[in-house]
PQR file of N, CA, C, O and H, with PARSE charges and radii, in Angstrom:
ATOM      1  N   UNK A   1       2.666  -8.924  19.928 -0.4000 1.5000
ATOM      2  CA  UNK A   1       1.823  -9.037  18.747 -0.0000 2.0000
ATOM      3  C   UNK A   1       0.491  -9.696  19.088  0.5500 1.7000
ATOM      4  O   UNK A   1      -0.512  -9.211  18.565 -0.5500 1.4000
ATOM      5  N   UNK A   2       0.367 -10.676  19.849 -0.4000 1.5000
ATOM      6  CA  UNK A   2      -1.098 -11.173  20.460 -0.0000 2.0000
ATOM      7  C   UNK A   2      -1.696 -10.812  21.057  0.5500 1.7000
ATOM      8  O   UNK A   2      -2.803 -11.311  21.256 -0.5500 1.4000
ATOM      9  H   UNK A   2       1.182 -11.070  20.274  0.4000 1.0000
ATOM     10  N   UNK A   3      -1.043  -9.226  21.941 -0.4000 1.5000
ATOM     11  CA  UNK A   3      -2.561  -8.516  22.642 -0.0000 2.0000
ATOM     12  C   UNK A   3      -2.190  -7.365  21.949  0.5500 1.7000
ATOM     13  O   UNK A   3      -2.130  -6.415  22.729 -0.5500 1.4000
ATOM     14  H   UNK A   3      -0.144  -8.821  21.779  0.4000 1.0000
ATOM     15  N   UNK A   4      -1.897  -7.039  20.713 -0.4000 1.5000
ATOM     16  CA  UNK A   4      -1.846  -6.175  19.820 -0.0000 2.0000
ATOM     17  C   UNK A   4      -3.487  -6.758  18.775  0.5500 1.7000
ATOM     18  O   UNK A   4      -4.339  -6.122  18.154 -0.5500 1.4000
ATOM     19  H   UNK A   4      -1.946  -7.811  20.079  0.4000 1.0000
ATOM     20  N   UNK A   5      -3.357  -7.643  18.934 -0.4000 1.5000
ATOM     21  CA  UNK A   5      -4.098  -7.801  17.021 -0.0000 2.0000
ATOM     22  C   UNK A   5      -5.462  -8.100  17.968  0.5500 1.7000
ATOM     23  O   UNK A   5      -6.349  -7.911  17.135 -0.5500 1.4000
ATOM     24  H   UNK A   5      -2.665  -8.160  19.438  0.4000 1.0000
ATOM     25  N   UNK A   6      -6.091  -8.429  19.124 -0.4000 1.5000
ATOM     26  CA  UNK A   6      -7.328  -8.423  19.253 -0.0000 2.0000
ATOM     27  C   UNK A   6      -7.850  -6.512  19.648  0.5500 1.7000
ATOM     28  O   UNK A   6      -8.935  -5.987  19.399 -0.5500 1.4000
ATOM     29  H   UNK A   6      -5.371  -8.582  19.801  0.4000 1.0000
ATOM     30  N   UNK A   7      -6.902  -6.025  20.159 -0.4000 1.5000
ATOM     31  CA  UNK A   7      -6.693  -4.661  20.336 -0.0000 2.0000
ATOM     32  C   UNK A   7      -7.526  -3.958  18.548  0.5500 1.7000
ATOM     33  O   UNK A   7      -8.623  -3.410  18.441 -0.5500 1.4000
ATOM     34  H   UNK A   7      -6.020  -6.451  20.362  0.4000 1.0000
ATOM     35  N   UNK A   8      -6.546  -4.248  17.454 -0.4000 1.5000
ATOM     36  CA  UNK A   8      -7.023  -3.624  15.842 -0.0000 2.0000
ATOM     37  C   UNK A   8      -8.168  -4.050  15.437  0.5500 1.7000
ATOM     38  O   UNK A   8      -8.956  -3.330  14.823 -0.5500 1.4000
ATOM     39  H   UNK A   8      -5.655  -4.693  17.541  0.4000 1.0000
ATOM     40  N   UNK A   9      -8.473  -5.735  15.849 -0.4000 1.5000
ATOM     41  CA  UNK A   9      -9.465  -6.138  15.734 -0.0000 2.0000
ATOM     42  C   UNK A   9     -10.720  -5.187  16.351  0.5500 1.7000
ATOM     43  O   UNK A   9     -11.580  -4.952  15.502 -0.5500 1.4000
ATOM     44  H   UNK A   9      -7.833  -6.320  16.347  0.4000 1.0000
ATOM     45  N   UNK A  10     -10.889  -4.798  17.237 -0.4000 1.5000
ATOM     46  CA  UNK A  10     -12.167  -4.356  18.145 -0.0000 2.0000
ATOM     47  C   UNK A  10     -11.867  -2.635  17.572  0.5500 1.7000
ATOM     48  O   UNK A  10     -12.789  -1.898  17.922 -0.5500 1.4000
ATOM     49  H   UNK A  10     -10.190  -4.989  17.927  0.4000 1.0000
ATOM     50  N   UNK A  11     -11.136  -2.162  17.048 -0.4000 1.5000
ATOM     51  CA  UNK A  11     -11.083  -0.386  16.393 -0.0000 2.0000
ATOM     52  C   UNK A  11     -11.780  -0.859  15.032  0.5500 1.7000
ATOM     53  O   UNK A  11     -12.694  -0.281  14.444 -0.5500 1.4000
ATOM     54  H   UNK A  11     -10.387  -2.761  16.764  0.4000 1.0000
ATOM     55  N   UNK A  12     -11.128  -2.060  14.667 -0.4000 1.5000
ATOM     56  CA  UNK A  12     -11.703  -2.006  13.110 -0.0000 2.0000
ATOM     57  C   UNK A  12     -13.219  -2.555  13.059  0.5500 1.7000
ATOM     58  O   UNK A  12     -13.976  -2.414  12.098 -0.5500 1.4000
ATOM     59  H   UNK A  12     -10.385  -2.529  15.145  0.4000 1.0000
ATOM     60  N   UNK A  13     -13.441  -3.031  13.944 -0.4000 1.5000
ATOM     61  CA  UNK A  13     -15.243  -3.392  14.152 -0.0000 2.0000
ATOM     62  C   UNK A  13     -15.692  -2.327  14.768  0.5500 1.7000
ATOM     63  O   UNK A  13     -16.897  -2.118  14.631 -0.5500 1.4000
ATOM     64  H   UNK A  13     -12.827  -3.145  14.725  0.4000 1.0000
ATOM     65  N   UNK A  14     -14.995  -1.472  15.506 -0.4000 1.5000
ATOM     66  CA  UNK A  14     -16.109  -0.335  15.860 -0.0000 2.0000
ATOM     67  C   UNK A  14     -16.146   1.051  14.927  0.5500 1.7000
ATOM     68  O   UNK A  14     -17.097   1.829  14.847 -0.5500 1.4000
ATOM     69  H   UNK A  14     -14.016  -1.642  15.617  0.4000 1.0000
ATOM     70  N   UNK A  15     -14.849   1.157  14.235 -0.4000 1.5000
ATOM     71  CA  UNK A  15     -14.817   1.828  13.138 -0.0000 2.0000
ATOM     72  C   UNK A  15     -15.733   1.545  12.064  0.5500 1.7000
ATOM     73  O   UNK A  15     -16.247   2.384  11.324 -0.5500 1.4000
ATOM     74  H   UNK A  15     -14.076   0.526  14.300  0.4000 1.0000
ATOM     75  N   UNK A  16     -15.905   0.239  12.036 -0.4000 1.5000
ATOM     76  CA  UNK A  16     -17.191   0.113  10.869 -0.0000 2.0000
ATOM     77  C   UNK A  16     -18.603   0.200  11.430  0.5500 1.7000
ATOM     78  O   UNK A  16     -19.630   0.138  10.754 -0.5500 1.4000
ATOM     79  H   UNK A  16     -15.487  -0.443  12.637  0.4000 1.0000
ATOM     80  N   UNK A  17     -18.541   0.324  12.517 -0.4000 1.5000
ATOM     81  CA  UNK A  17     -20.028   0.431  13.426 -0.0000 2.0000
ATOM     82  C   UNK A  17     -20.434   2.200  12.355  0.5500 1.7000
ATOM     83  O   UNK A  17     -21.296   2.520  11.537 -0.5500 1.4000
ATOM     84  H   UNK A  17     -17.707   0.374  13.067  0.4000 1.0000
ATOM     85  N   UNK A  18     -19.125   2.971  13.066 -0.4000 1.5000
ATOM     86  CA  UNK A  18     -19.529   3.944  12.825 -0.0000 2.0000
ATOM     87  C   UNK A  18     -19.427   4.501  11.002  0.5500 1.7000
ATOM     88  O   UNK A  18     -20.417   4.973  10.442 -0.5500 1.4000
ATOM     89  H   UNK A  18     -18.425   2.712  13.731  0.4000 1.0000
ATOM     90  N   UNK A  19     -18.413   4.374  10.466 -0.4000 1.5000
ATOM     91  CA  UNK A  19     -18.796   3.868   9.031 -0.0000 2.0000
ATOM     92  C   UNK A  19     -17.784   3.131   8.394  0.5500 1.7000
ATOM     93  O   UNK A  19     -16.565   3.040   8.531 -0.5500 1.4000
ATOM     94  H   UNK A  19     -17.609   3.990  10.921  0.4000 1.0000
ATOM     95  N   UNK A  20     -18.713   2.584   7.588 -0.4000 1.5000
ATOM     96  CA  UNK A  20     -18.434   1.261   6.913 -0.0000 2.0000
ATOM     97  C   UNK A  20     -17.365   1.099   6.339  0.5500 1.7000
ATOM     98  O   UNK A  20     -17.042   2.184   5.857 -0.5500 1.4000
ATOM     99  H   UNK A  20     -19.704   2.659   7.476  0.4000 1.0000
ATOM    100  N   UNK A  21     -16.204  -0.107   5.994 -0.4000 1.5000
ATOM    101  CA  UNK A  21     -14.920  -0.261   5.300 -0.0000 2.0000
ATOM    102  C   UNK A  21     -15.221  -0.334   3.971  0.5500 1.7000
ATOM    103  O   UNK A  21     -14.451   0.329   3.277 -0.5500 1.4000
ATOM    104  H   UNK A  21     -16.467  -0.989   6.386  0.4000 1.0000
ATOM    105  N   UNK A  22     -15.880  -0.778   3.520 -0.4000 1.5000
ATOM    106  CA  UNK A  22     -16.671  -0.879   2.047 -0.0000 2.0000
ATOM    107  C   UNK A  22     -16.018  -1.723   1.324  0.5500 1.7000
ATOM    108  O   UNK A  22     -16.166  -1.718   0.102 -0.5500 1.4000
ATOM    109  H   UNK A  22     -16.506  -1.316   4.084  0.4000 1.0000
ATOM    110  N   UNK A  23     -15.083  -2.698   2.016 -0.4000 1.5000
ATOM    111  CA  UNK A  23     -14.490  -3.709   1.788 -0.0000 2.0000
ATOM    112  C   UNK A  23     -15.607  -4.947   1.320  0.5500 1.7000
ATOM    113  O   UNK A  23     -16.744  -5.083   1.773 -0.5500 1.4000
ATOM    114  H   UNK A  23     -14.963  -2.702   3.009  0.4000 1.0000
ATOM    115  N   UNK A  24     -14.994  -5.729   0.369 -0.4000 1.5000
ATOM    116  CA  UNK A  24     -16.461  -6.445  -0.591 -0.0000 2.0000
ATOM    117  C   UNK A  24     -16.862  -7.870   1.365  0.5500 1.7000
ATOM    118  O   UNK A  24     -16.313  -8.658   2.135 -0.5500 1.4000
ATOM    119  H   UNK A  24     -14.071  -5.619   0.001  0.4000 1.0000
ATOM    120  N   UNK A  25     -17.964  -7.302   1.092 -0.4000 1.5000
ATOM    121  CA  UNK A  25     -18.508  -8.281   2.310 -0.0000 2.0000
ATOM    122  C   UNK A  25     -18.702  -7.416   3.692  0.5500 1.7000
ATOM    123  O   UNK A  25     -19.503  -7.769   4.557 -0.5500 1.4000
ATOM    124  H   UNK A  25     -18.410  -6.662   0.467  0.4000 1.0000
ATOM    125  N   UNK A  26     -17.914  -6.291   3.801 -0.4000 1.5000
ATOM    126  CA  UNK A  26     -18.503  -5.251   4.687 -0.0000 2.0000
ATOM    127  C   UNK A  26     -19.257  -4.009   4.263  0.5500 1.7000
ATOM    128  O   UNK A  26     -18.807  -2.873   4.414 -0.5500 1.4000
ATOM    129  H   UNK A  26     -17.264  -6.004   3.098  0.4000 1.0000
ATOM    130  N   UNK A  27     -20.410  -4.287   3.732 -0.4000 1.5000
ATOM    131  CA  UNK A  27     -20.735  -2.589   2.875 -0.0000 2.0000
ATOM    132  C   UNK A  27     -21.607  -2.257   3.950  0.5500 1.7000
ATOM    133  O   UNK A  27     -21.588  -1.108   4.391 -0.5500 1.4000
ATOM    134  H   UNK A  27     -20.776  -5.210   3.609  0.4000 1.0000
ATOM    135  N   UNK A  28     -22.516  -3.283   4.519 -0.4000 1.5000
ATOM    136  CA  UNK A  28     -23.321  -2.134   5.763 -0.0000 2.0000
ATOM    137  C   UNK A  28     -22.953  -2.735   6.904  0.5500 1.7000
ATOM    138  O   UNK A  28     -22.538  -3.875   7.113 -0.5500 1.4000
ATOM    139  H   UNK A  28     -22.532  -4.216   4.160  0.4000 1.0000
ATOM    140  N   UNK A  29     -23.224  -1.521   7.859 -0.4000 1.5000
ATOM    141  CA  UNK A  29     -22.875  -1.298   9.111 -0.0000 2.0000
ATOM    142  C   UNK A  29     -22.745  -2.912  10.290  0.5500 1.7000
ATOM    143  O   UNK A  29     -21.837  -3.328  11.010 -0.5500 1.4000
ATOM    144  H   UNK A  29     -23.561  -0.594   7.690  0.4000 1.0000
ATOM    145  N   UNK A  30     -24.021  -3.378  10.004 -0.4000 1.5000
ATOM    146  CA  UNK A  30     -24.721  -4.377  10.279 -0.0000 2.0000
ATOM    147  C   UNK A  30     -23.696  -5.933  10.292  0.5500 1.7000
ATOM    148  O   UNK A  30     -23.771  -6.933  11.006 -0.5500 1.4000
ATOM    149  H   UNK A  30     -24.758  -3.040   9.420  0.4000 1.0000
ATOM    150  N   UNK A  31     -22.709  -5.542   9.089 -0.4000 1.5000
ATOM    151  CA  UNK A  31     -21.801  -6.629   8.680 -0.0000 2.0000
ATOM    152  C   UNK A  31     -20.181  -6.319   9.654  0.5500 1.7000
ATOM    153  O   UNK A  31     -19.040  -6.479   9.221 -0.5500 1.4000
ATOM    154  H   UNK A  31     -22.648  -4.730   8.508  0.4000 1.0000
ATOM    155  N   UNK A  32     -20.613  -5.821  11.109 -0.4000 1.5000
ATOM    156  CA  UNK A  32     -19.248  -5.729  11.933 -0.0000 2.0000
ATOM    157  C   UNK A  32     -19.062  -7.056  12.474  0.5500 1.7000
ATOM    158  O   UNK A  32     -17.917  -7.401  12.768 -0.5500 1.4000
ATOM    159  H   UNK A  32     -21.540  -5.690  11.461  0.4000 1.0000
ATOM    160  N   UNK A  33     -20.159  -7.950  12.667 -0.4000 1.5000
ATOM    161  CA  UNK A  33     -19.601  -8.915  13.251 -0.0000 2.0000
ATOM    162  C   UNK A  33     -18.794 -10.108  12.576  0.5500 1.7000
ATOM    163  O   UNK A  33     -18.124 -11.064  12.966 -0.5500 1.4000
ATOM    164  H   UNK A  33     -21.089  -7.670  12.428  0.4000 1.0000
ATOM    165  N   UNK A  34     -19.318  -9.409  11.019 -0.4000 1.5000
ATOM    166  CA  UNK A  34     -17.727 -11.045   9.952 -0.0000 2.0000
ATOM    167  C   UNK A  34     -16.242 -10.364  10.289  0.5500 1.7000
ATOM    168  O   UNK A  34     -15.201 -10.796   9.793 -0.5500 1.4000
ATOM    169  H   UNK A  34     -19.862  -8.633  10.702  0.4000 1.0000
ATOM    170  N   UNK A  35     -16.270  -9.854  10.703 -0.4000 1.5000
ATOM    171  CA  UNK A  35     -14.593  -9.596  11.247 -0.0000 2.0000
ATOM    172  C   UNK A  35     -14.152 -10.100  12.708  0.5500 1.7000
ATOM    173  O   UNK A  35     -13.011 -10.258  13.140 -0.5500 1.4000
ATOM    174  H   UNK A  35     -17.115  -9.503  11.106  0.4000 1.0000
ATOM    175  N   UNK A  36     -15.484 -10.320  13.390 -0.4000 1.5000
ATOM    176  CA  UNK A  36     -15.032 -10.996  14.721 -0.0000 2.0000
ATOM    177  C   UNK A  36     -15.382 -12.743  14.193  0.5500 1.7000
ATOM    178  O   UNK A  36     -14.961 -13.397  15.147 -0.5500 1.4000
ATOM    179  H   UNK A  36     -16.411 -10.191  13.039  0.4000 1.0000
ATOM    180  N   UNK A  37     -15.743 -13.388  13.514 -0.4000 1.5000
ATOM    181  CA  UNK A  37     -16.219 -14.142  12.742 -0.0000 2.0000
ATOM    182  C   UNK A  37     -14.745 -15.060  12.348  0.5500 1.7000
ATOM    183  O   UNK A  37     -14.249 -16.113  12.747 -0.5500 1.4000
ATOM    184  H   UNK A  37     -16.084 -12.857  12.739  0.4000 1.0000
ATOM    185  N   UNK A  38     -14.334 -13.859  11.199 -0.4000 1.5000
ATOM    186  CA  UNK A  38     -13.024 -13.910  10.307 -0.0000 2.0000
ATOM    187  C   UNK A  38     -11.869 -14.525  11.368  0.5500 1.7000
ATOM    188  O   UNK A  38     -11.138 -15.508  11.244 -0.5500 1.4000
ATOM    189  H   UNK A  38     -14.738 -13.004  10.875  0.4000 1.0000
ATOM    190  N   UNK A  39     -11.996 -13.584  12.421 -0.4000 1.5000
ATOM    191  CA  UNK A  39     -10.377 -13.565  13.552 -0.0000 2.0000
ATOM    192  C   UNK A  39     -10.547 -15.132  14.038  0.5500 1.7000
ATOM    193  O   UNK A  39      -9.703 -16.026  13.957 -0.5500 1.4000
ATOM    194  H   UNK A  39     -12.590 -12.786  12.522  0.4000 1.0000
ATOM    195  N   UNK A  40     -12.230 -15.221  14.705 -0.4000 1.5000
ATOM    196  CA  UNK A  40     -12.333 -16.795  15.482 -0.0000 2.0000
ATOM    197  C   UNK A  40     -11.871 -17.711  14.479  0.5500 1.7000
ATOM    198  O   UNK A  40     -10.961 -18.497  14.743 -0.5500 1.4000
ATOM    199  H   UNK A  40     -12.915 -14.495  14.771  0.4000 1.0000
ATOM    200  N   UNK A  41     -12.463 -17.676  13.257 -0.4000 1.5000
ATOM    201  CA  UNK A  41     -11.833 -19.047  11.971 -0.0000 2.0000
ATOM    202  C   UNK A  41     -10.298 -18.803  11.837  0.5500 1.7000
ATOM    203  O   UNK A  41      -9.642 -19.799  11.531 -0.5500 1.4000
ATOM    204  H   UNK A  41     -13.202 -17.038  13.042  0.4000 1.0000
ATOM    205  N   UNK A  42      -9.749 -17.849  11.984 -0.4000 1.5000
ATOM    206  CA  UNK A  42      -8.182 -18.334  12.083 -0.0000 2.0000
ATOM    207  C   UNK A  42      -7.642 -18.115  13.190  0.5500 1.7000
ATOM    208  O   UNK A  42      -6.490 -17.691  13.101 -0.5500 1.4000
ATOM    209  H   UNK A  42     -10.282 -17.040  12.232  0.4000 1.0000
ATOM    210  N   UNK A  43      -8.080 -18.257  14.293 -0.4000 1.5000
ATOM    211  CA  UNK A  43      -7.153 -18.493  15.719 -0.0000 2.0000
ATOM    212  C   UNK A  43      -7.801 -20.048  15.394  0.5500 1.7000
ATOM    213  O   UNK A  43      -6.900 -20.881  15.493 -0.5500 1.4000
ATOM    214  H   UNK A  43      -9.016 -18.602  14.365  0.4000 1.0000
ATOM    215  N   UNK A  44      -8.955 -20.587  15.077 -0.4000 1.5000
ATOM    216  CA  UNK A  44      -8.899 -22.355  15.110 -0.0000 2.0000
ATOM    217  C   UNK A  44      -8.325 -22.530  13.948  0.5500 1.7000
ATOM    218  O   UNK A  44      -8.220 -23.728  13.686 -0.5500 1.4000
ATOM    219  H   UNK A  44      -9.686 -19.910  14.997  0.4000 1.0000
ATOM    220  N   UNK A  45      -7.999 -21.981  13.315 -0.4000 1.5000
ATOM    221  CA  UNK A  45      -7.336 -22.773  11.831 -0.0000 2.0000
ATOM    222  C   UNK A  45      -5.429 -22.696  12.473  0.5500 1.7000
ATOM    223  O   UNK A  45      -4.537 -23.349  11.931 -0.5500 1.4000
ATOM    224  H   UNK A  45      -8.084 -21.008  13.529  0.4000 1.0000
ATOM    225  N   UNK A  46      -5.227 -21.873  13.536 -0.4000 1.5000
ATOM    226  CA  UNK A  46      -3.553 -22.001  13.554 -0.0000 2.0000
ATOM    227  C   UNK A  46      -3.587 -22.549  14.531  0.5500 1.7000
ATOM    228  O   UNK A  46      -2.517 -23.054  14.870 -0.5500 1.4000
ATOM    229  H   UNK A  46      -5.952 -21.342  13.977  0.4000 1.0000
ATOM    230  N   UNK A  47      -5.081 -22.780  15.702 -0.4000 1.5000
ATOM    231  CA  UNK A  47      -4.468 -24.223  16.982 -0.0000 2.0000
ATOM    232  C   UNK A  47      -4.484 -25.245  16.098  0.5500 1.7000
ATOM    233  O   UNK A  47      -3.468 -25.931  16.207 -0.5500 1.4000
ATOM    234  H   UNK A  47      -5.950 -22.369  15.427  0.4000 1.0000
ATOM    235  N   UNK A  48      -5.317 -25.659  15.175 -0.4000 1.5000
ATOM    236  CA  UNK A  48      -5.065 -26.768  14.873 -0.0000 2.0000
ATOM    237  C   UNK A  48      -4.020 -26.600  14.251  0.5500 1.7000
ATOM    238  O   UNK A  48      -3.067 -26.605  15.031 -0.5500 1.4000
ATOM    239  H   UNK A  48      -6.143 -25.102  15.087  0.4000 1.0000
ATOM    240  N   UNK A  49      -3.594 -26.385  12.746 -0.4000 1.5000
ATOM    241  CA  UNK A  49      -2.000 -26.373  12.651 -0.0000 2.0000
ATOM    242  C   UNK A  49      -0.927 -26.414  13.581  0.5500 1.7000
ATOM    243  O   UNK A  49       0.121 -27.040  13.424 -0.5500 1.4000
ATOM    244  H   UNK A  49      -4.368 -26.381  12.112  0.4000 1.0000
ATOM    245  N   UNK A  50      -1.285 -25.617  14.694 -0.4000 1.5000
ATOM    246  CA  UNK A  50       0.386 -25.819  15.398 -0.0000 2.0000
ATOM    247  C   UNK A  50      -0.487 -27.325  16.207  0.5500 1.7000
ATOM    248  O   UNK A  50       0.506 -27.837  16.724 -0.5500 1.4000
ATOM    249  H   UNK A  50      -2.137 -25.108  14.821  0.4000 1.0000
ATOM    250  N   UNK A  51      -1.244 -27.925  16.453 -0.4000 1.5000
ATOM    251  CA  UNK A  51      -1.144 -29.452  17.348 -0.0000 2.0000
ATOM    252  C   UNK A  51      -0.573 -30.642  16.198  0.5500 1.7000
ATOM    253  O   UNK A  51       0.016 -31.690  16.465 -0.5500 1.4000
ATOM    254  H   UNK A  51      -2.051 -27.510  16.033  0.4000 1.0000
ATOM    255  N   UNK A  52      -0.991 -30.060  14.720 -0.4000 1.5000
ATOM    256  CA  UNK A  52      -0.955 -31.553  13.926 -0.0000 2.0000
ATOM    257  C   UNK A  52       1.229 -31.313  13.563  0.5500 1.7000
ATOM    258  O   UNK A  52       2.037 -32.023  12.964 -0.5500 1.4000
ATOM    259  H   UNK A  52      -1.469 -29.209  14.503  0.4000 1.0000
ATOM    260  N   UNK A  53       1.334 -30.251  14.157 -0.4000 1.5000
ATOM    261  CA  UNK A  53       2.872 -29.736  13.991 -0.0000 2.0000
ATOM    262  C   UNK A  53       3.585 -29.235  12.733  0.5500 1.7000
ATOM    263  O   UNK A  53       4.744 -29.469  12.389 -0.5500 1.4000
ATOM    264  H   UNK A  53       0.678 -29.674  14.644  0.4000 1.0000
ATOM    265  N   UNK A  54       2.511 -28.386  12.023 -0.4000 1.5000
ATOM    266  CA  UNK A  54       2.912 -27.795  11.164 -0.0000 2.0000
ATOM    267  C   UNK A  54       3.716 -26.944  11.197  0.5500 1.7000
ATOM    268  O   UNK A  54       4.060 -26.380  10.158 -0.5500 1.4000
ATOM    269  H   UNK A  54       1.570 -28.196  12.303  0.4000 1.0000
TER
END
């Protein structure tokens, strides 16, 4: 599952290169990089959870 989801990650940013998800916050092309954005804020939002031992 962890070299699966950076794998969907990089189809679904280049899929919107070529057209857009029209998902609210991706309407133009231009907006591929809040999904590489999105992934970095929760790989640090679950190291920190798993150190404080959630």
């Amino acid at each position: 599952m962890t070299k699966i989801l950076p794998l969907v990650l990089i189809l679904m940013m280049a899929l919107h290169i070529m057209k857009p998800l029209g998902w609210p916050g991706l309407k133009k092309r231009g907006d591929f990089w809040k999904i590489a954005a999105g992934a970095i804020l929760a790989m640090f939002a679950l190291v920190l959870l798993g150190h404080a031992g959630y």
